[in-house]
C-alpha positions as a printed NumPy array, in Angstrom:
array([[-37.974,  20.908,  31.158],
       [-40.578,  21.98 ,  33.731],
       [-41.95 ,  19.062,  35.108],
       [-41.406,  14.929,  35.405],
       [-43.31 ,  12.188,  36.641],
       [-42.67 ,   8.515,  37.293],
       [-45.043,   6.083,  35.5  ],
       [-45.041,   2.678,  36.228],
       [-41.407,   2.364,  37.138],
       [-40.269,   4.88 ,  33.652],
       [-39.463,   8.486,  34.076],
       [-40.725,  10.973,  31.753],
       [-40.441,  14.955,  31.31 ],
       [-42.716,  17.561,  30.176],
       [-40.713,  19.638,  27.369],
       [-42.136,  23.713,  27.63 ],
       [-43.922,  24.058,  24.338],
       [-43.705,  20.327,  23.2  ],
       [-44.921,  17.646,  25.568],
       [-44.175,  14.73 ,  27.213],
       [-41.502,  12.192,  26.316],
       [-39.297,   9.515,  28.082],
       [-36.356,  10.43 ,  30.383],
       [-34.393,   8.126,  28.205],
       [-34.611,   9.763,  24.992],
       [-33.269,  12.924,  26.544],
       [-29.591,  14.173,  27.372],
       [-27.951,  16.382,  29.509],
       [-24.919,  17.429,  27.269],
       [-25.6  ,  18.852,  23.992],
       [-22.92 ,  16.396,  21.985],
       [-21.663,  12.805,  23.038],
       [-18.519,  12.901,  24.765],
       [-14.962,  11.295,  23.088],
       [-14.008,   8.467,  26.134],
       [-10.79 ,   7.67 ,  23.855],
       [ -9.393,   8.16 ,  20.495],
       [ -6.24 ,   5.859,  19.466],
       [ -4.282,   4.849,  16.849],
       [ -4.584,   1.805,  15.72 ],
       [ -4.063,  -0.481,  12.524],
       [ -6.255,  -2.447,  10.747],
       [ -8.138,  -3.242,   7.351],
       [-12.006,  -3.63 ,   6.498],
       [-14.094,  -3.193,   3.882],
       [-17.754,  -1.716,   3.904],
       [-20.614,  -4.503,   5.114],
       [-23.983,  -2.191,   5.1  ],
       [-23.799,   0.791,   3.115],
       [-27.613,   1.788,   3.185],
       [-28.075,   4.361,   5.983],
       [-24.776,   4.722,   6.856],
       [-22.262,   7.783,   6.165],
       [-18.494,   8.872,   6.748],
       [-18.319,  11.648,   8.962],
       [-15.471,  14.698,   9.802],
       [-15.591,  13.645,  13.124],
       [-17.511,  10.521,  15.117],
       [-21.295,  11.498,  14.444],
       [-23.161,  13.647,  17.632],
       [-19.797,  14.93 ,  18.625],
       [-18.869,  18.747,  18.296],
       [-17.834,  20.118,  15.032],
       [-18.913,  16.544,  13.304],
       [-20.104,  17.187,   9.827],
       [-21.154,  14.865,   7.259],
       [-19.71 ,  13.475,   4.299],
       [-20.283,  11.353,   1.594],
       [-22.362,   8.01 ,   1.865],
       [-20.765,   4.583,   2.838],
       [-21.598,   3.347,  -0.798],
       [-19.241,   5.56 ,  -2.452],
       [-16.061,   3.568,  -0.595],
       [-18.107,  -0.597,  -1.264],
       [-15.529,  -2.598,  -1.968],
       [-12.416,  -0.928,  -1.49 ],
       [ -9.488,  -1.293,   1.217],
       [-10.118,   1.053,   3.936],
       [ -6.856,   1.392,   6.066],
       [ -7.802,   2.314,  10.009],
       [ -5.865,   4.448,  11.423],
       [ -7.73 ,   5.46 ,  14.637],
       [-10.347,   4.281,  16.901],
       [-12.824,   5.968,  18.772],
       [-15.597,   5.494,  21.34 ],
       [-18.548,   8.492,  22.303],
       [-20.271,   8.332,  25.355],
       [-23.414,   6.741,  23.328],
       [-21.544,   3.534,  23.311],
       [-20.821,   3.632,  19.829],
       [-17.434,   2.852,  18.587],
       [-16.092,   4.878,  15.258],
       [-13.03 ,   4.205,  12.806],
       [-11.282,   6.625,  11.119],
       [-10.071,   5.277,   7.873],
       [ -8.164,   6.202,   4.508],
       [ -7.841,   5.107,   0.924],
       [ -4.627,   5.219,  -1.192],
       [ -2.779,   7.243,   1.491],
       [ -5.85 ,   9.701,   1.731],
       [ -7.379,  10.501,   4.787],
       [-11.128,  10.026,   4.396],
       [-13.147,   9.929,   7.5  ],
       [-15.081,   8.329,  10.121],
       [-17.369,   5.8  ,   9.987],
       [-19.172,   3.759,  12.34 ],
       [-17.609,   0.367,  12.969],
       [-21.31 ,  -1.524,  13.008],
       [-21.078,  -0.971,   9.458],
       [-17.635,  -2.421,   8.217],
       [-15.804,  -6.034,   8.008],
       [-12.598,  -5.774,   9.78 ],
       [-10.531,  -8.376,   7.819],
       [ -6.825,  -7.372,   8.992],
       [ -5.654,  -6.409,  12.521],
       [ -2.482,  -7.416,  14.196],
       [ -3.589,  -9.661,  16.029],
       [ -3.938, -12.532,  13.58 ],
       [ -0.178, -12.85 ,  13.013],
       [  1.892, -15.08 ,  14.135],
       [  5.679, -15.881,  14.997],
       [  7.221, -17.971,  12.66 ],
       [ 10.825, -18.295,  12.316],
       [ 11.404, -19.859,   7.994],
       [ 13.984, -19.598,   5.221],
       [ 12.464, -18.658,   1.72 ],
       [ 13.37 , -17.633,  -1.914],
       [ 11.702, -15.751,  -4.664],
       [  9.639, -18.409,  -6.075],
       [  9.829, -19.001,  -9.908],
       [  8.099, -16.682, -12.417],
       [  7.306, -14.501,  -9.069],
       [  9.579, -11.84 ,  -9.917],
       [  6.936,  -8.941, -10.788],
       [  4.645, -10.18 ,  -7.661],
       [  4.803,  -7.012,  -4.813],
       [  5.563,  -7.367,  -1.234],
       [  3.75 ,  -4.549,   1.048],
       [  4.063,  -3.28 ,   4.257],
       [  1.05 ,  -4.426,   5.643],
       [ -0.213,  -8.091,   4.795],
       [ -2.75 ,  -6.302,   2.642],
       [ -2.384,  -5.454,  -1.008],
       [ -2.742,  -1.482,  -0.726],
       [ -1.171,   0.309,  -3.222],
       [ -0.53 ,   2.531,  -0.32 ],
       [  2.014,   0.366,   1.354],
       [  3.129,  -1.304,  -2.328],
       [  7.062,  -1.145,  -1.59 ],
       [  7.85 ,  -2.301,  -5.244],
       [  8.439,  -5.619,  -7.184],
       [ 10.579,  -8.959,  -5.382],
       [ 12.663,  -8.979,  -8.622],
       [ 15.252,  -7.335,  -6.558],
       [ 15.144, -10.137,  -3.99 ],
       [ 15.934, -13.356,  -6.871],
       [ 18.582, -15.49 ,  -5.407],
       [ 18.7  , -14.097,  -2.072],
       [ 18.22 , -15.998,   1.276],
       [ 14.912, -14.023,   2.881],
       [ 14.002, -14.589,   6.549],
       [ 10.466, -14.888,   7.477],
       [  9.489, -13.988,  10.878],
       [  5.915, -13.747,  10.905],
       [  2.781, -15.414,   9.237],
       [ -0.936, -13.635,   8.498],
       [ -3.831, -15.779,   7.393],
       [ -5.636, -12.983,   5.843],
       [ -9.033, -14.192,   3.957],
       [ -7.647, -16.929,   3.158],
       [ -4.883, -16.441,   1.748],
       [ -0.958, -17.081,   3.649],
       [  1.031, -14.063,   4.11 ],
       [  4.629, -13.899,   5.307],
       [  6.56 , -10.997,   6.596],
       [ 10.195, -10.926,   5.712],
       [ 13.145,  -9.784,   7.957],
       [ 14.014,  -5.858,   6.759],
       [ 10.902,  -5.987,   3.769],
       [  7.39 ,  -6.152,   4.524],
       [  5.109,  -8.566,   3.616],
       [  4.19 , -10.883,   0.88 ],
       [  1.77 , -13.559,  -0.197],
       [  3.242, -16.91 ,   1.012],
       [  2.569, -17.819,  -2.568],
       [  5.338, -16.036,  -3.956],
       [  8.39 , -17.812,  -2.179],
       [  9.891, -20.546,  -2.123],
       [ 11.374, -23.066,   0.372],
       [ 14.036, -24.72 ,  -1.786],
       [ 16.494, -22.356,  -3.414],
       [ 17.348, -23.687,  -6.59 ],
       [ 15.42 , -25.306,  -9.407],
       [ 16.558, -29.9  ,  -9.57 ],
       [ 17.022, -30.456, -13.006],
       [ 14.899, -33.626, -14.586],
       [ 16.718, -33.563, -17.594],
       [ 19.242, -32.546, -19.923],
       [ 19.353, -33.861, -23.101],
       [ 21.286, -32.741, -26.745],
       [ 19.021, -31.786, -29.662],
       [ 18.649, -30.461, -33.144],
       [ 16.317, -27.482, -33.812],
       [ 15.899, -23.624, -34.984],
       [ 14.081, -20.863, -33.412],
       [ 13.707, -17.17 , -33.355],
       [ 12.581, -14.475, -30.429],
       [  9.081, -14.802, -29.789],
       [  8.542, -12.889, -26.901],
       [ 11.525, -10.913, -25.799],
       [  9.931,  -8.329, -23.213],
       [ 10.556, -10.132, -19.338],
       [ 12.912, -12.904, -20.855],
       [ 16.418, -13.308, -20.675],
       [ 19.298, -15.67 , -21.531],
       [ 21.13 , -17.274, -18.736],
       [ 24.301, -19.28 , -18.366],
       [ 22.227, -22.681, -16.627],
       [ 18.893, -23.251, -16.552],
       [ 16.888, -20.033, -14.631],
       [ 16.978, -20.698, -10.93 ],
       [ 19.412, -23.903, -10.9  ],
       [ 22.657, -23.724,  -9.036],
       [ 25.394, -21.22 , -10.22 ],
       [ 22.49 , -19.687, -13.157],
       [ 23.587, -16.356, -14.206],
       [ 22.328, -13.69 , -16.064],
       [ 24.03 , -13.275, -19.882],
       [ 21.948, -11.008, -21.416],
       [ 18.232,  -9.525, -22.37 ],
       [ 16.813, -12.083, -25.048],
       [ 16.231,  -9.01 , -26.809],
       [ 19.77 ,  -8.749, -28.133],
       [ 18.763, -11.607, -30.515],
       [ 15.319, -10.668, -32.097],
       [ 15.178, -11.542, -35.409],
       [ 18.319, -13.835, -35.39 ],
       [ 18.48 , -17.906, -36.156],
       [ 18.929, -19.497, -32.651],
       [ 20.145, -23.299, -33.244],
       [ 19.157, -25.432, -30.634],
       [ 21.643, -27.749, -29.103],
       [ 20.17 , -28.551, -25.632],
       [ 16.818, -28.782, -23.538],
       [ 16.652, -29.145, -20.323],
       [ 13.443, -29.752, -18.048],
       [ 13.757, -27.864, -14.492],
       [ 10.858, -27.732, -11.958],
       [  9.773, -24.49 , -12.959],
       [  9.796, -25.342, -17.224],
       [ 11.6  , -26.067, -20.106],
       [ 14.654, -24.607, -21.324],
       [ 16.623, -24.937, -24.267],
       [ 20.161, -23.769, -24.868],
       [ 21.192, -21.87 , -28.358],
       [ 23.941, -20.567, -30.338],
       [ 24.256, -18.083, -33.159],
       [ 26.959, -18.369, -36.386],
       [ 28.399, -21.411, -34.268],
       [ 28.747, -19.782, -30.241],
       [ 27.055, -20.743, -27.876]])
């Protein structure tokens, strides 16, 4: 710089070899300055792509280099794991995908959907709801296949405390005592199946589907049900049909082959 001059209230500068420009469009440091960098959690997904990049480091800090476009990650979950604000005012996330560690990315252009702050205590008794076996509970109330910490089929039949509650896009989440969390969806609040009916009849049948099915001593999910057997031990056999029974959660009929039940 080699000279200034105030005009009408707004300083400018006289660059050597350039010209004149505003005050305000210069800077005195060469890169904007980190004022904090934290961990943090959180979810969003990308809200303007066009224009926007992810970035090694927050953009105009040292060593920052770019990476790919915005666009490439539309749609997806991106996990935050830090937060960080330059001294431009600008506030950046650092985010990942599927347990990789992808960037930054300024915040302007996300939708923060998830962050801790929308949960809630909530003190409840639940059960593995019906047919909700292969349904996944998570770690975060997000389904990232990051955080997937396997199928609730291990969980049928057991008494699972929920402590807290997410609305998360509309949809209920619960986290249970000692698991993570899953959609409220999935449990139930009643433990057993009530029985409607149970009624003797006459019929044949033979294994339709036998992959996921099993034969069980009651009714599935009514009091003191256990498990017998895969109904894949009797694919291609003549079940007779002696009993149906109507539970909340279907129809079930009871069989025996060459006269046991």
């Amino acid at each position: 710089l080699q000279r200034e001059a105030t005009i009408e209230g707004q300083l400018w500068y006289r660059v050597k070899d350039l010209g004149w420009v505003k005050a305000a469009n210069l800077t005195t440091t060469k890169y904007d300055l980190i004022e904090y960098d934290k961990a943090i959690t959180a979810y969003s997904r990308v809200k303007t792509a066009a224009g926007n990049y992810v970035w090694s480091k927050p953009n105009k800090t040292e060593g920052a280099k770019q990476g790919s476009a915005l666009s490439t990650y539309s749609g997806k979950n991106m996990r935050i794991i830090r937060e960080a604000k330059t001294s431009s005012g600008t506030i950046w996330y650092q985010f990942s995908i599927d347990g990789k560690t992808i960037g930054w990315v300024d915040t302007k252009a996300l939708n923060t959907f998830y962050t801790p702050s929308m949960e809630k205590n909530l003190t409840a008794t639940r059960y593995v709801a019906p047919g909700q076996e292969t349904q996944h509970y998570y770690g975060l109330p997000v389904a990232d296949s990051a955080i997937d910490r396997g199928p609730l089929s291990k969980f049928a039949g057991q008494t699972l405390t929920v402590q807290r509650e997410a609305t998360i896009e509309g949809q209920l989440w619960y986290r249970v005592k000692d698991l993570g969390w899953t959609k409220a969806s999935t449990l139930t609040a009643t433990q057993y199946d009530k029985l409607e009916y149970d009624k003797a009849i006459t019929a044949y049948s033979r294994v339709k589907t036998a992959t996921g099915n099993s034969v069980w001593t009651k009714p599935y999910r009514t009091s003191g049900y256990k498990l017998v057997n895969p109904l894949s031990s009797y694919a291609g056999k003549n079940l007779r049909i002696i009993r149906e029974a109507k539970t909340s959660s279907g129809i079930w009929y009871q069989f025996s082959i060459g006269g046991k039940t």
